[in-house]
Each structure stands twice: as structure tokens, then as C-alpha cells.
mmCIF file of the C-alpha atoms, coordinates in Angstrom:
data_MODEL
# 
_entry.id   MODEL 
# 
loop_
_atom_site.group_PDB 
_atom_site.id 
_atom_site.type_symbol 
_atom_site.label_atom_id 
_atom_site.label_alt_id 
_atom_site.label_comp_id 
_atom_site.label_asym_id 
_atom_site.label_entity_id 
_atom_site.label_seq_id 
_atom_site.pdbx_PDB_ins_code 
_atom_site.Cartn_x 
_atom_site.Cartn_y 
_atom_site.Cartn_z 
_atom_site.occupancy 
_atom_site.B_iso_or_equiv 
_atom_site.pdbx_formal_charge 
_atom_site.auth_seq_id 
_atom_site.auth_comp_id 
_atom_site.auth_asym_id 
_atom_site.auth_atom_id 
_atom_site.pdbx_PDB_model_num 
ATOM 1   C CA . UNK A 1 1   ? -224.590 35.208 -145.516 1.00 0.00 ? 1   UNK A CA 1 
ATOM 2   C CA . UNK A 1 2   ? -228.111 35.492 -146.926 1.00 0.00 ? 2   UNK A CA 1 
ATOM 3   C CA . UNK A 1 3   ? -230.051 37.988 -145.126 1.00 0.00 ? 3   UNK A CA 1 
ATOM 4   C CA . UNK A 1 4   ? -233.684 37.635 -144.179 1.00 0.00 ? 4   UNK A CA 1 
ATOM 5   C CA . UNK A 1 5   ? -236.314 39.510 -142.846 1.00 0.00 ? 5   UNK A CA 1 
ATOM 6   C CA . UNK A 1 6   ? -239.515 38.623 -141.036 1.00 0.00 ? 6   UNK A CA 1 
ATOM 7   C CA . UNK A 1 7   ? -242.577 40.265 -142.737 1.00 0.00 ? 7   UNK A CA 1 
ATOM 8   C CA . UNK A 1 8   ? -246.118 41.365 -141.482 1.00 0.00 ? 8   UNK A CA 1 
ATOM 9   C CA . UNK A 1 9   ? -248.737 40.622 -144.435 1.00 0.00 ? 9   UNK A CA 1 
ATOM 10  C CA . UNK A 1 10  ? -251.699 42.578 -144.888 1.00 0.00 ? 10  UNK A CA 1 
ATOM 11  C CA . UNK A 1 11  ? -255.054 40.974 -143.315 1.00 0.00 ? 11  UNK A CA 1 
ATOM 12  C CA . UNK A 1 12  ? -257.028 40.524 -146.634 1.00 0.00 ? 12  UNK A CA 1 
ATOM 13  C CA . UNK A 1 13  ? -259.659 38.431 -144.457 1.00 0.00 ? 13  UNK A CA 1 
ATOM 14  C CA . UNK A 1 14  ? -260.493 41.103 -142.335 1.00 0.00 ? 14  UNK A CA 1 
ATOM 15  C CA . UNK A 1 15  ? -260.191 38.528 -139.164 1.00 0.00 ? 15  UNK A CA 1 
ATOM 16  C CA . UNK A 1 16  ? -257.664 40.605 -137.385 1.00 0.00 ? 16  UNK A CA 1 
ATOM 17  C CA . UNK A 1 17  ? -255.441 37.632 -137.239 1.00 0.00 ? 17  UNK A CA 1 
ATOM 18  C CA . UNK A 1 18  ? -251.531 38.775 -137.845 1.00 0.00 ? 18  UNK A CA 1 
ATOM 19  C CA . UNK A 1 19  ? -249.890 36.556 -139.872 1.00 0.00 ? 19  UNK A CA 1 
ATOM 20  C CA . UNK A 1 20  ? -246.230 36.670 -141.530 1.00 0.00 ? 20  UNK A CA 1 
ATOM 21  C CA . UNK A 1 21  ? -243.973 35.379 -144.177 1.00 0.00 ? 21  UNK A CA 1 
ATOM 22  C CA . UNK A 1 22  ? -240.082 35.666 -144.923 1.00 0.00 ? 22  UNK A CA 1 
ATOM 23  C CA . UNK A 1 23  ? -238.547 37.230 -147.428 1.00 0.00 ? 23  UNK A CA 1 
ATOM 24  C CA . UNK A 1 24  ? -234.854 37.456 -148.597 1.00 0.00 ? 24  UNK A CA 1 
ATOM 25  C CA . UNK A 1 25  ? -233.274 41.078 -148.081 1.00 0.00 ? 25  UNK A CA 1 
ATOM 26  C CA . UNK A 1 26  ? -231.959 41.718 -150.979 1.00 0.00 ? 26  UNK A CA 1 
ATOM 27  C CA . UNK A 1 27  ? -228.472 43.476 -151.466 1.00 0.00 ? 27  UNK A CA 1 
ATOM 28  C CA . UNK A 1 28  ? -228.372 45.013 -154.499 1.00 0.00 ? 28  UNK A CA 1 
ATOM 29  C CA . UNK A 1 29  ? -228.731 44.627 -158.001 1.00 0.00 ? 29  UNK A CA 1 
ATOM 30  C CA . UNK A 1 30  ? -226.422 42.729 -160.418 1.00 0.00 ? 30  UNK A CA 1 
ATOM 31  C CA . UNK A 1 31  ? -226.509 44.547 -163.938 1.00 0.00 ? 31  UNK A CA 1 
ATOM 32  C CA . UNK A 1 32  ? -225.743 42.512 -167.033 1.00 0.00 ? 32  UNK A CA 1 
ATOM 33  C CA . UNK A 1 33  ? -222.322 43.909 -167.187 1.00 0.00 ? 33  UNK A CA 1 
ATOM 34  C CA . UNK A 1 34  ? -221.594 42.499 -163.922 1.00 0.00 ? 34  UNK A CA 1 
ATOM 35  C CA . UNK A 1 35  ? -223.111 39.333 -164.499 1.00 0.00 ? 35  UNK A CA 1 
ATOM 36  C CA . UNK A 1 36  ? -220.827 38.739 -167.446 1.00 0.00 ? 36  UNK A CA 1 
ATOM 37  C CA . UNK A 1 37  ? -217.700 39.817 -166.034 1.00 0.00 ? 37  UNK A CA 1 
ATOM 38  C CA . UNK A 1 38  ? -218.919 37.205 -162.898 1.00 0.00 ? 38  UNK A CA 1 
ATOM 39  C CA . UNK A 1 39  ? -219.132 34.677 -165.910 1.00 0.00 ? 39  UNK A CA 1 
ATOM 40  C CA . UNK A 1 40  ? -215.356 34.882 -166.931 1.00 0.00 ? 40  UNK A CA 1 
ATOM 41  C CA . UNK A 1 41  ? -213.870 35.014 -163.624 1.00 0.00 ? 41  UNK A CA 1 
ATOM 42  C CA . UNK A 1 42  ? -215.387 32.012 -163.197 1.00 0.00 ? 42  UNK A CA 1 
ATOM 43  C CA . UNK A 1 43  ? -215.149 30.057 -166.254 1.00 0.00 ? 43  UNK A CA 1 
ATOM 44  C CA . UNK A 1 44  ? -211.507 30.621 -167.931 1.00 0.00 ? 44  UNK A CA 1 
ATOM 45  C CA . UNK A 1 45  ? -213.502 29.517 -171.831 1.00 0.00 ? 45  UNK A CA 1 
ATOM 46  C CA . UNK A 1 46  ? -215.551 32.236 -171.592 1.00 0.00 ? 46  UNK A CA 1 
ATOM 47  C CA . UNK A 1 47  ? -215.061 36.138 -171.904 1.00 0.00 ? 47  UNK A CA 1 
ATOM 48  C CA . UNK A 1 48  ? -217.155 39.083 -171.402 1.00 0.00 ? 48  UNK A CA 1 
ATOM 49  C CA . UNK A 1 49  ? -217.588 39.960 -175.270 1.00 0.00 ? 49  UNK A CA 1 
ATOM 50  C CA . UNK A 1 50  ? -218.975 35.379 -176.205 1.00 0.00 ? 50  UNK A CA 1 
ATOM 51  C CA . UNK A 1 51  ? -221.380 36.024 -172.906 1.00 0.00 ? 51  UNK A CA 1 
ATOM 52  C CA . UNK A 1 52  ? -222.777 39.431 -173.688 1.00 0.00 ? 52  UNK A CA 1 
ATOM 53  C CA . UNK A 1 53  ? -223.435 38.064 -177.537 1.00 0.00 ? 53  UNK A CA 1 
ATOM 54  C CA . UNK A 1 54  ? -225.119 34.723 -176.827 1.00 0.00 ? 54  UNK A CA 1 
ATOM 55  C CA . UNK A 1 55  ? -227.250 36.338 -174.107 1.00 0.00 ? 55  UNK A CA 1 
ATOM 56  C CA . UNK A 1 56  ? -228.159 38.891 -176.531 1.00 0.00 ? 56  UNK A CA 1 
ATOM 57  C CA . UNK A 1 57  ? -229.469 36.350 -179.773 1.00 0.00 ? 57  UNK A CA 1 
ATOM 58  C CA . UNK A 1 58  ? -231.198 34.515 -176.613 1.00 0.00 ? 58  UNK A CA 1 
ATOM 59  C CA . UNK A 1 59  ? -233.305 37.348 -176.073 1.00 0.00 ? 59  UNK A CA 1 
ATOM 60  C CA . UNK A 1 60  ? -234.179 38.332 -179.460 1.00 0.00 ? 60  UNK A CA 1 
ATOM 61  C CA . UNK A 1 61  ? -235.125 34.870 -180.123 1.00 0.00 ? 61  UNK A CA 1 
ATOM 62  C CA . UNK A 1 62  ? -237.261 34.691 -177.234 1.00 0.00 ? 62  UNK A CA 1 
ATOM 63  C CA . UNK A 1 63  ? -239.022 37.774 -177.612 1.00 0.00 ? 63  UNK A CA 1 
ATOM 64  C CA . UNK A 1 64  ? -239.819 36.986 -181.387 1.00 0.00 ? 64  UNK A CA 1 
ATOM 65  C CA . UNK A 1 65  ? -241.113 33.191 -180.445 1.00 0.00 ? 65  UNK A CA 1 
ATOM 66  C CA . UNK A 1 66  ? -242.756 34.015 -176.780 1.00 0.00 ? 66  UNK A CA 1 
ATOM 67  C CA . UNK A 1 67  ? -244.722 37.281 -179.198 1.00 0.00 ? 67  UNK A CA 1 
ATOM 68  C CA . UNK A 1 68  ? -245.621 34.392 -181.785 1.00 0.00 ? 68  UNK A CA 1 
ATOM 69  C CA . UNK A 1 69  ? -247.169 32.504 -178.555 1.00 0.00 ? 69  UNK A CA 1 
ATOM 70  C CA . UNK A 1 70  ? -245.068 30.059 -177.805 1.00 0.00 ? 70  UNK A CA 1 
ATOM 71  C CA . UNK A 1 71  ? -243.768 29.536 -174.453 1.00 0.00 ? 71  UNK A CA 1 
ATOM 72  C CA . UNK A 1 72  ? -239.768 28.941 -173.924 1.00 0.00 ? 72  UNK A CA 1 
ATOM 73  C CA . UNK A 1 73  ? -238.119 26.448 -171.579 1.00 0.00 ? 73  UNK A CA 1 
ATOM 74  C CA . UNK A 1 74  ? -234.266 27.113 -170.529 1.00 0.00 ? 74  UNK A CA 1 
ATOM 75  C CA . UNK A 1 75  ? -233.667 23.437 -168.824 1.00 0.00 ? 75  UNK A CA 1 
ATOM 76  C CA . UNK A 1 76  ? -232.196 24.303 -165.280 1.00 0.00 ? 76  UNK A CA 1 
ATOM 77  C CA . UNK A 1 77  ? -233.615 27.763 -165.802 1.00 0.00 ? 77  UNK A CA 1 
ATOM 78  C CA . UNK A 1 78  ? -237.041 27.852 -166.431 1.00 0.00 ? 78  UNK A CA 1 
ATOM 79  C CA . UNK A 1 79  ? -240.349 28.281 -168.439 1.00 0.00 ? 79  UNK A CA 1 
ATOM 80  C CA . UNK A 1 80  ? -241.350 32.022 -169.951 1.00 0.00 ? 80  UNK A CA 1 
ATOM 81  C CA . UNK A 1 81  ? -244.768 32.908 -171.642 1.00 0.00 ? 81  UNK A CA 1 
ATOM 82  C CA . UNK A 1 82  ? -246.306 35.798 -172.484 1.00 0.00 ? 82  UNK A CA 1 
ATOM 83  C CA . UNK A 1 83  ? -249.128 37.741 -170.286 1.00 0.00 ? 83  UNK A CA 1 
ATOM 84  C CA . UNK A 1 84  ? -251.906 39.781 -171.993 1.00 0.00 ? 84  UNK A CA 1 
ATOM 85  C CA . UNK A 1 85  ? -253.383 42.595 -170.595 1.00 0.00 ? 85  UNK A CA 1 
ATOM 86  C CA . UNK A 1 86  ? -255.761 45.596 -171.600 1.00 0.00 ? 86  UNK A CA 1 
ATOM 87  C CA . UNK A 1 87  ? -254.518 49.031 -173.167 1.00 0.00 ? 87  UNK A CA 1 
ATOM 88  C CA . UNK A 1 88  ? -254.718 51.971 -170.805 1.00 0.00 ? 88  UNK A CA 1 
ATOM 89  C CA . UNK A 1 89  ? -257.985 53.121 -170.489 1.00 0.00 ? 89  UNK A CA 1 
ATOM 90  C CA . UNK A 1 90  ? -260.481 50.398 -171.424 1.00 0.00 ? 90  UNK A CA 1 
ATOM 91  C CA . UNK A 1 91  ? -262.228 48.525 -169.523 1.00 0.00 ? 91  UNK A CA 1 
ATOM 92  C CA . UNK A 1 92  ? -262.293 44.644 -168.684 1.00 0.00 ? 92  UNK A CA 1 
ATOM 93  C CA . UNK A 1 93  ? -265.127 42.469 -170.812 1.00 0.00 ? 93  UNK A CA 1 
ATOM 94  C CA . UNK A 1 94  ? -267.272 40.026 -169.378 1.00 0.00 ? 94  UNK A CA 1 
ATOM 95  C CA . UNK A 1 95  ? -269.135 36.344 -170.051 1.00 0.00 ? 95  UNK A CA 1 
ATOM 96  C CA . UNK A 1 96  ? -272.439 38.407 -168.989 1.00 0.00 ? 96  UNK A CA 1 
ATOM 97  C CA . UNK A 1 97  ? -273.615 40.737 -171.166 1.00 0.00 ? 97  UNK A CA 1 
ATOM 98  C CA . UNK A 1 98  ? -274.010 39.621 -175.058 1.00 0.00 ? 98  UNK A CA 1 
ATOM 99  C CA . UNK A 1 99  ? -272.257 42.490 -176.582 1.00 0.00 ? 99  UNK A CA 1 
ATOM 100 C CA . UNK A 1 100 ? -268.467 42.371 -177.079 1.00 0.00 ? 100 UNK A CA 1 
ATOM 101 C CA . UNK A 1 101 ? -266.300 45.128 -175.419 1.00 0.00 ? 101 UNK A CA 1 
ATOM 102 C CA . UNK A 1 102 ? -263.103 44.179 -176.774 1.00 0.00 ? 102 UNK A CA 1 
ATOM 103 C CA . UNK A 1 103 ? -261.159 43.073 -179.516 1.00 0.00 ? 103 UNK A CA 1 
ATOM 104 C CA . UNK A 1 104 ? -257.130 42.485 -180.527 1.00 0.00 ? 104 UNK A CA 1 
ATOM 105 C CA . UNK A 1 105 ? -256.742 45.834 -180.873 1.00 0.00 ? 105 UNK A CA 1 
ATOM 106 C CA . UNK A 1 106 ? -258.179 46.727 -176.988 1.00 0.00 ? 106 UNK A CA 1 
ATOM 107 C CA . UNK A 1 107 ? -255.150 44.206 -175.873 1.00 0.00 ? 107 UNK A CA 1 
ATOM 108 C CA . UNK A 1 108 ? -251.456 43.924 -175.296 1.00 0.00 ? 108 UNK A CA 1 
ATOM 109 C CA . UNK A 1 109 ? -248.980 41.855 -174.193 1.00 0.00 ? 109 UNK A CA 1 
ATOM 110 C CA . UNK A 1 110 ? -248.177 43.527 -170.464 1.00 0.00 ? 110 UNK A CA 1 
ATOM 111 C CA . UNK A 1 111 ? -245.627 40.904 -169.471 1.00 0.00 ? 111 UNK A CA 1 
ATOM 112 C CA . UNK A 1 112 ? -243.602 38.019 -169.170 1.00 0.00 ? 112 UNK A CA 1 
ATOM 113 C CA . UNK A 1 113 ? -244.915 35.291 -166.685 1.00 0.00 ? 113 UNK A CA 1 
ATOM 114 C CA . UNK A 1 114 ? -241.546 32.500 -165.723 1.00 0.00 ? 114 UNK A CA 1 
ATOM 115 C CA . UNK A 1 115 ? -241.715 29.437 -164.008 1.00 0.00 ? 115 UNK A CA 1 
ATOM 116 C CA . UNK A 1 116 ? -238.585 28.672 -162.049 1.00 0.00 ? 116 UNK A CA 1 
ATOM 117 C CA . UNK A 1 117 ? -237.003 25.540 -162.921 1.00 0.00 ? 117 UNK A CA 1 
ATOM 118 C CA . UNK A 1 118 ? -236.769 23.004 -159.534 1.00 0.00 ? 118 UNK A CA 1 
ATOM 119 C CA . UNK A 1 119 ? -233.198 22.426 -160.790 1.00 0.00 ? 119 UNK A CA 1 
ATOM 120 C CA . UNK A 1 120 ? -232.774 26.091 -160.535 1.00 0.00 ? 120 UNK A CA 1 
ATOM 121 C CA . UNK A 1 121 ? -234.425 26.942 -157.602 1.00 0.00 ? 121 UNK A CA 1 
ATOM 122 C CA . UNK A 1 122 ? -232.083 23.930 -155.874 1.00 0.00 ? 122 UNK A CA 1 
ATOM 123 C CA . UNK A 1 123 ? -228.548 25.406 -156.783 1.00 0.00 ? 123 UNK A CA 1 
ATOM 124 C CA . UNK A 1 124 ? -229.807 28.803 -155.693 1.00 0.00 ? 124 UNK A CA 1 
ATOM 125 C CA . UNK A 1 125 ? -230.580 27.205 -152.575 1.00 0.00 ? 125 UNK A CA 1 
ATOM 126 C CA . UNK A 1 126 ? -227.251 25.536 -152.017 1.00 0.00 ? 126 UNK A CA 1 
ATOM 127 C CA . UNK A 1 127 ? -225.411 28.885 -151.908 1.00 0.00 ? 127 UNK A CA 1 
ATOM 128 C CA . UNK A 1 128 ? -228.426 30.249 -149.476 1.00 0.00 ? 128 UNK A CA 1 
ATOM 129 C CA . UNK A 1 129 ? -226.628 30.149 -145.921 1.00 0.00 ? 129 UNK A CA 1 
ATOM 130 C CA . UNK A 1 130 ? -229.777 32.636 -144.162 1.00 0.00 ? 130 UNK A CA 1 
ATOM 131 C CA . UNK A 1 131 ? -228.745 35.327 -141.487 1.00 0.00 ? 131 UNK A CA 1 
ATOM 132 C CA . UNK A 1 132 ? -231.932 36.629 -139.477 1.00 0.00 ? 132 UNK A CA 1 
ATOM 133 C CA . UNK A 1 133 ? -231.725 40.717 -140.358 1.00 0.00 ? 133 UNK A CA 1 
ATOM 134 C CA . UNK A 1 134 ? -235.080 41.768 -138.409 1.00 0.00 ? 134 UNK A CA 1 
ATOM 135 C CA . UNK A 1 135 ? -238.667 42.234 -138.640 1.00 0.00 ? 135 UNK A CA 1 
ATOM 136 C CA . UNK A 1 136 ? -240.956 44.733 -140.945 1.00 0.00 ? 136 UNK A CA 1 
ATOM 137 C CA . UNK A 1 137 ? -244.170 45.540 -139.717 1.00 0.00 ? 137 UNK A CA 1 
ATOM 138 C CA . UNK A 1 138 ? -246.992 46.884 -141.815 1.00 0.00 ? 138 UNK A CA 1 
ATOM 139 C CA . UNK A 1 139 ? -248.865 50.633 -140.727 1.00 0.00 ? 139 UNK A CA 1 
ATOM 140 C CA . UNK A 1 140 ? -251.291 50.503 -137.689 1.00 0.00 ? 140 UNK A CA 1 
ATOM 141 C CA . UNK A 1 141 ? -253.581 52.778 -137.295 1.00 0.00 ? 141 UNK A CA 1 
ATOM 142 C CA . UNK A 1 142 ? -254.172 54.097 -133.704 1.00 0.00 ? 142 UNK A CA 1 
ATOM 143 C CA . UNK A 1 143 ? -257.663 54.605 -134.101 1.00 0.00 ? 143 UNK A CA 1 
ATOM 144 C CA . UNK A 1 144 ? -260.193 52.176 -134.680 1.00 0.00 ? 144 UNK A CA 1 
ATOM 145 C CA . UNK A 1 145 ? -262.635 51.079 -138.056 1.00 0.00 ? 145 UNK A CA 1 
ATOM 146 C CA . UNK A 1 146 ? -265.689 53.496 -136.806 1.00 0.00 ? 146 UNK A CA 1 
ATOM 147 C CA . UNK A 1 147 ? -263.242 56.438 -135.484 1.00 0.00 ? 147 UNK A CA 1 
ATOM 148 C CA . UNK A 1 148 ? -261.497 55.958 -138.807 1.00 0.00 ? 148 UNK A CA 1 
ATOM 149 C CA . UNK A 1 149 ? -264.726 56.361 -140.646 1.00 0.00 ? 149 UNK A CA 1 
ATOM 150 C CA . UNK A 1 150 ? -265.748 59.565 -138.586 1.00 0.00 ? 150 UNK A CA 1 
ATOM 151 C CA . UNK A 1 151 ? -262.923 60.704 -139.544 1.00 0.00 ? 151 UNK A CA 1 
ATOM 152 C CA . UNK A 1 152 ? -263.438 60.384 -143.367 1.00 0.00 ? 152 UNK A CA 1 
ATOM 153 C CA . UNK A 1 153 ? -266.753 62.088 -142.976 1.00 0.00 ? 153 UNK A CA 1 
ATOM 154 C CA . UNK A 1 154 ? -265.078 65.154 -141.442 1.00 0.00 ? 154 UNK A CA 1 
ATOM 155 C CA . UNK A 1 155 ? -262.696 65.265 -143.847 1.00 0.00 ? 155 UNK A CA 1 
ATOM 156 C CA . UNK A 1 156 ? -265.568 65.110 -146.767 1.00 0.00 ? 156 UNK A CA 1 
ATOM 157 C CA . UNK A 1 157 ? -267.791 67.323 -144.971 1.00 0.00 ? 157 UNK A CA 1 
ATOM 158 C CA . UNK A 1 158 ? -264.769 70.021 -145.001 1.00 0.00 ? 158 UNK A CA 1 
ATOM 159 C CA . UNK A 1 159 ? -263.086 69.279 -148.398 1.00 0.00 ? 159 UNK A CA 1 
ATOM 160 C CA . UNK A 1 160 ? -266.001 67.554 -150.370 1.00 0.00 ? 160 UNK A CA 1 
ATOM 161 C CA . UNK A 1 161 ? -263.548 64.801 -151.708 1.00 0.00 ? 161 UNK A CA 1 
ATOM 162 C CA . UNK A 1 162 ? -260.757 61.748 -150.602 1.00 0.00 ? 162 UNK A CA 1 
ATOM 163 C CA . UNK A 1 163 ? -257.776 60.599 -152.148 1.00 0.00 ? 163 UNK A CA 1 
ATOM 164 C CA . UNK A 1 164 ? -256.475 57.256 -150.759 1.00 0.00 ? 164 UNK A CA 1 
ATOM 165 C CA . UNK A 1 165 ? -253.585 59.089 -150.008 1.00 0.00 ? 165 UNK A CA 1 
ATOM 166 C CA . UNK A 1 166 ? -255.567 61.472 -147.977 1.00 0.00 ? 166 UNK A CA 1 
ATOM 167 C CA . UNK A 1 167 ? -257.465 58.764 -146.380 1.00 0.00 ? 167 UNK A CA 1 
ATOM 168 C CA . UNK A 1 168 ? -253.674 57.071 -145.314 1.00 0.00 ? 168 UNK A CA 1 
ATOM 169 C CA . UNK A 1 169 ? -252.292 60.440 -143.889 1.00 0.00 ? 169 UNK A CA 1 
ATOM 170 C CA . UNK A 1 170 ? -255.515 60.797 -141.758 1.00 0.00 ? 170 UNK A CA 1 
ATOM 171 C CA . UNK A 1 171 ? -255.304 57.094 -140.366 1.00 0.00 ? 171 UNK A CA 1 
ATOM 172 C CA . UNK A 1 172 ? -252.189 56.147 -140.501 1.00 0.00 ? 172 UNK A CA 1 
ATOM 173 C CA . UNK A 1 173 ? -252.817 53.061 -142.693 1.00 0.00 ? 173 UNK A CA 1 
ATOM 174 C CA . UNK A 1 174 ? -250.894 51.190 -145.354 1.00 0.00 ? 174 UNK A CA 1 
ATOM 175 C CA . UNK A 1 175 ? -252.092 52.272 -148.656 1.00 0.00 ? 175 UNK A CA 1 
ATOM 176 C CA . UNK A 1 176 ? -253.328 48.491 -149.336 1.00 0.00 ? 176 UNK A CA 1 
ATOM 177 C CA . UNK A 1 177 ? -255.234 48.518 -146.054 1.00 0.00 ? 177 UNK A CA 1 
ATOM 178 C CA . UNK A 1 178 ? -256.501 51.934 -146.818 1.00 0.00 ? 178 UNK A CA 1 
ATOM 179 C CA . UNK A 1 179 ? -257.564 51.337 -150.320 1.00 0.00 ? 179 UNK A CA 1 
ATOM 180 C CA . UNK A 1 180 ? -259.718 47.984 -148.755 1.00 0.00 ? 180 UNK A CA 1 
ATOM 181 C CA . UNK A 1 181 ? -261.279 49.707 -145.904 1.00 0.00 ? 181 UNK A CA 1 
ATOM 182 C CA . UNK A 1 182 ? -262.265 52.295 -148.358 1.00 0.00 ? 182 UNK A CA 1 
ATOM 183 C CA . UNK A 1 183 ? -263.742 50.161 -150.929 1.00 0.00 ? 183 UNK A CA 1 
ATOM 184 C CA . UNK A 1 184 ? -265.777 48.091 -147.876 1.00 0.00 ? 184 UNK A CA 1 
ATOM 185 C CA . UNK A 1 185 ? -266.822 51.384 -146.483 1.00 0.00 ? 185 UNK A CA 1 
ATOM 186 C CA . UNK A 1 186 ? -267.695 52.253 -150.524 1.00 0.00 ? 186 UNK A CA 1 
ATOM 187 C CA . UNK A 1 187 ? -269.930 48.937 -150.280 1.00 0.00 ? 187 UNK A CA 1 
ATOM 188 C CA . UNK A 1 188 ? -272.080 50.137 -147.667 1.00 0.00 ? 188 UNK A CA 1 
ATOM 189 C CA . UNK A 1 189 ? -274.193 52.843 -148.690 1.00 0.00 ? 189 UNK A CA 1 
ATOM 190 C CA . UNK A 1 190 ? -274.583 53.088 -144.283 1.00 0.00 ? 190 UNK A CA 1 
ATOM 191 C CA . UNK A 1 191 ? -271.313 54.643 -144.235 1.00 0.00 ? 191 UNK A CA 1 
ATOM 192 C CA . UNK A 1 192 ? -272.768 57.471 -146.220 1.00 0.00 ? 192 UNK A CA 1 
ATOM 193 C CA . UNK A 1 193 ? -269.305 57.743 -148.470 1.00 0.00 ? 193 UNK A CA 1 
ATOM 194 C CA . UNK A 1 194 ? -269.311 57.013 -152.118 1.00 0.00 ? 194 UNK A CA 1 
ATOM 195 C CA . UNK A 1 195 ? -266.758 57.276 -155.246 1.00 0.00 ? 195 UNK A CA 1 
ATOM 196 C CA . UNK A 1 196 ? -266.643 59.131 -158.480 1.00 0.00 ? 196 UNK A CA 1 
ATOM 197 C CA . UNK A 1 197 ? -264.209 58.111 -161.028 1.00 0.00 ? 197 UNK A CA 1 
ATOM 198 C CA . UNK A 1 198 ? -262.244 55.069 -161.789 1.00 0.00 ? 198 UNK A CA 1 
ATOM 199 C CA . UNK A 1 199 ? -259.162 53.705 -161.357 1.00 0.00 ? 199 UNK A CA 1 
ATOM 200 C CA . UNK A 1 200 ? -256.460 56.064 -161.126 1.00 0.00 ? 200 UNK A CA 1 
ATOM 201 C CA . UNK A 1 201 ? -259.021 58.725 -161.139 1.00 0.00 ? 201 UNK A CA 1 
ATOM 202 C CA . UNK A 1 202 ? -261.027 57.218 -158.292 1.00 0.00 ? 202 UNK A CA 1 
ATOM 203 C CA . UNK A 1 203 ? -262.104 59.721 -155.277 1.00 0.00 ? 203 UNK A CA 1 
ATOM 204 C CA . UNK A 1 204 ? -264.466 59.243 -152.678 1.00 0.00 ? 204 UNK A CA 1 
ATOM 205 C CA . UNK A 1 205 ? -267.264 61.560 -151.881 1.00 0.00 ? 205 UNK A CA 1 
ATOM 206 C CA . UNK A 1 206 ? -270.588 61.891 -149.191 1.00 0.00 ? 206 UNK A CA 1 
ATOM 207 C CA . UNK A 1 207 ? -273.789 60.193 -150.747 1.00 0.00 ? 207 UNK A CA 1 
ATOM 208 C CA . UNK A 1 208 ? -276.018 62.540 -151.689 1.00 0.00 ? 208 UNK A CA 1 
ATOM 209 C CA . UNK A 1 209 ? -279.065 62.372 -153.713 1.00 0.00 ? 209 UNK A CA 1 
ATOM 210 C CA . UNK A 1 210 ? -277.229 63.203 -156.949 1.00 0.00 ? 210 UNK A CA 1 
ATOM 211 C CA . UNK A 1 211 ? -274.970 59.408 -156.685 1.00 0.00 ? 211 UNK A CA 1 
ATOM 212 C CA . UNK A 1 212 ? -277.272 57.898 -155.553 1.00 0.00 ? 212 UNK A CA 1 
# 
């Protein structure tokens, strides 16, 4: 049986409302040696060594065509194409200001976006006999938005600066809800808290006169 499990999702609306989605537990991961040795106990034609060396001229002919910017279609498998992102460290351009920020050499190709085929997706499902396995519910705080906030001021009153991960072990929030409640509170110079940094980097300070 497949197992499933009932999962809380994050209230990116900020309406309170609790809402869920399901989500397939998954067992464990099949490595490609596995896989292969799957493939010839189930197909007497085909041994481990064919497999492994198709699957292997596959990928290097996908990775050269997919990095020459085509996309790849495996019927009854799917659609791959490649995903460009920036190089660590710079920052992203906009449509706004008339001066260029980046160039080809400020870019990379960060991954591999696929498309499940519907063909696909419907033979998975006919082996996909689902088993309830339970529910998984995201951190709740037991204090509320304006304790949470006094809170944060103590903290930077006593320590001078916040880590999300200080923020979570003082609240008791998810690092997703932390990071958001943090970047509202951010927002509103009324809170009195401010950042320093960026990305990674990023900790929050008290407002004072010098970031401002």
C-alpha cells in the first residue's frame, strides 16, 4: 500500500484560516543500481549492464542538448528544460532602472525544470492503492503576534541582534512562518525592528537613528 499523510500548509495569507493538502509518504529511495536490477527481473531481454549503458548516453545527450537550450521530451515520461539562475552573490536586475546589472557571465544554469507526462503520471497512478498514515502539523506558537513581537524587542534590547533561528527558538514558530512575520514586522518601521545584511547574512536589529 501507498502511504499518505495529511499535511498542515503554512498560512501565506495571513487570514488565520488552516488549510491542508496530501502528500505521499515516501519509503525510501531507489538508487540507479536498484532501478536496473528492478529492470531485468522484470523484463527477461534486458540485463543490468544494456540498462545502466543506455541510461547513461541518455543523460549525456540530454545534458549536452538541454545546455544548448533545447528542451527534451521522453514520450510517456516527460518534458525537461533548463532553469537559469544568478551566481552566488549578485543580485537580481530589474525593468526599472536604465543601467544593466547583469550579464551571461552574472548567470547559470541552477536546474532542471520536468513536466510529467499525463501518460506517466496515469501508470504511476494505477499501482497507487493509498493507505491513510496520519497527520503533520506545522509549529504553533503559544503566544500571540504582539507577545511575539515583545518578545523580539527583549531579545534585541539584551543581545543587540536576531537570527531567524533565534526568532523560531523564542516563539516556537516554523522557520517559514518565522522568516514572514519577521519580514512584516521588518515592513513596519512601528515595530521598531529593522535588518542589516542580506540574504544569508540577514539579521534583524532595533531602529535607531543610524538605519534609519
Amino acid at each position: 500500500m501507498t502511504k499518505y499523510i495529511k499535511q498542515e500548509m503554512v498560512d501565506l495569507s495571513g487570514k488565520g484560516e488552516e488549510k491542508v493538502y496530501y502528500r505521499i509518504q515516501t519509503q525510501r529511495n531507489i538508487g540507479f543500481k536498484e532501478l536496473t536490477e528492478y529492470i531485468e527481473r522484470h523484463n527477461n531481454l534486458m540485463n543490468r549492464g544494456l540498462v545502466k549503458n543506455v541510461v547513461d548516453h541518455v543523460v549525456d545527450a540530454m545534458a549536452e542538448l538541454i545546455g544548448d537550450g533545447y528542451s527534451v521530451t521522453i514520450d510517456g515520461l516527460g518534458t525537461f528544460k533548463a532553469s537559469l539562475g544568478l551566481e552566488k552573490d549578485k543580485e537580481m536586475d530589474t525593468f526599472d532602472n536604465d543601467e544593466t546589472k547583469r550579464n551571461a557571465r552574472s548567470l547559470r544554469l541552477k536546474g532542471i525544470n520536468y513536466r510529467a507526462d499525463k501518460v506517466f503520471v496515469r501508470e504511476a497512478n494505477k499501482h497507487c492503492k493509498l493507505e491513510r498514515a496520519g497527520e503533520s502539523r506545522l509549529h504553533h506558537s503559544p503566544y500571540s503576534k504582539e507577545e511575539r513581537l515583545k518578545l523580539a524587542l527583549q531579545y534585541l534590547e539584551k543581545n543587540g541582534a536576531m537570527r531567524v533561528a533565534d526568532y523560531m527558538e523564542l516563539t516556537g514558530l516554523s522557520r517559514t512562518k518565522a522568516t514572514l512575520e519577521l519580514k512584516e514586522f521588518r515592513q513596519d518601521t512601528s515595530t521598531g525592528i529593522t535588518f542589516v545584511g542580506r540574504r544569508s547574512t540577514i539579521v534583524y536589529v532595533k531602529i535607531t537613528e543610524t538605519n534609519t
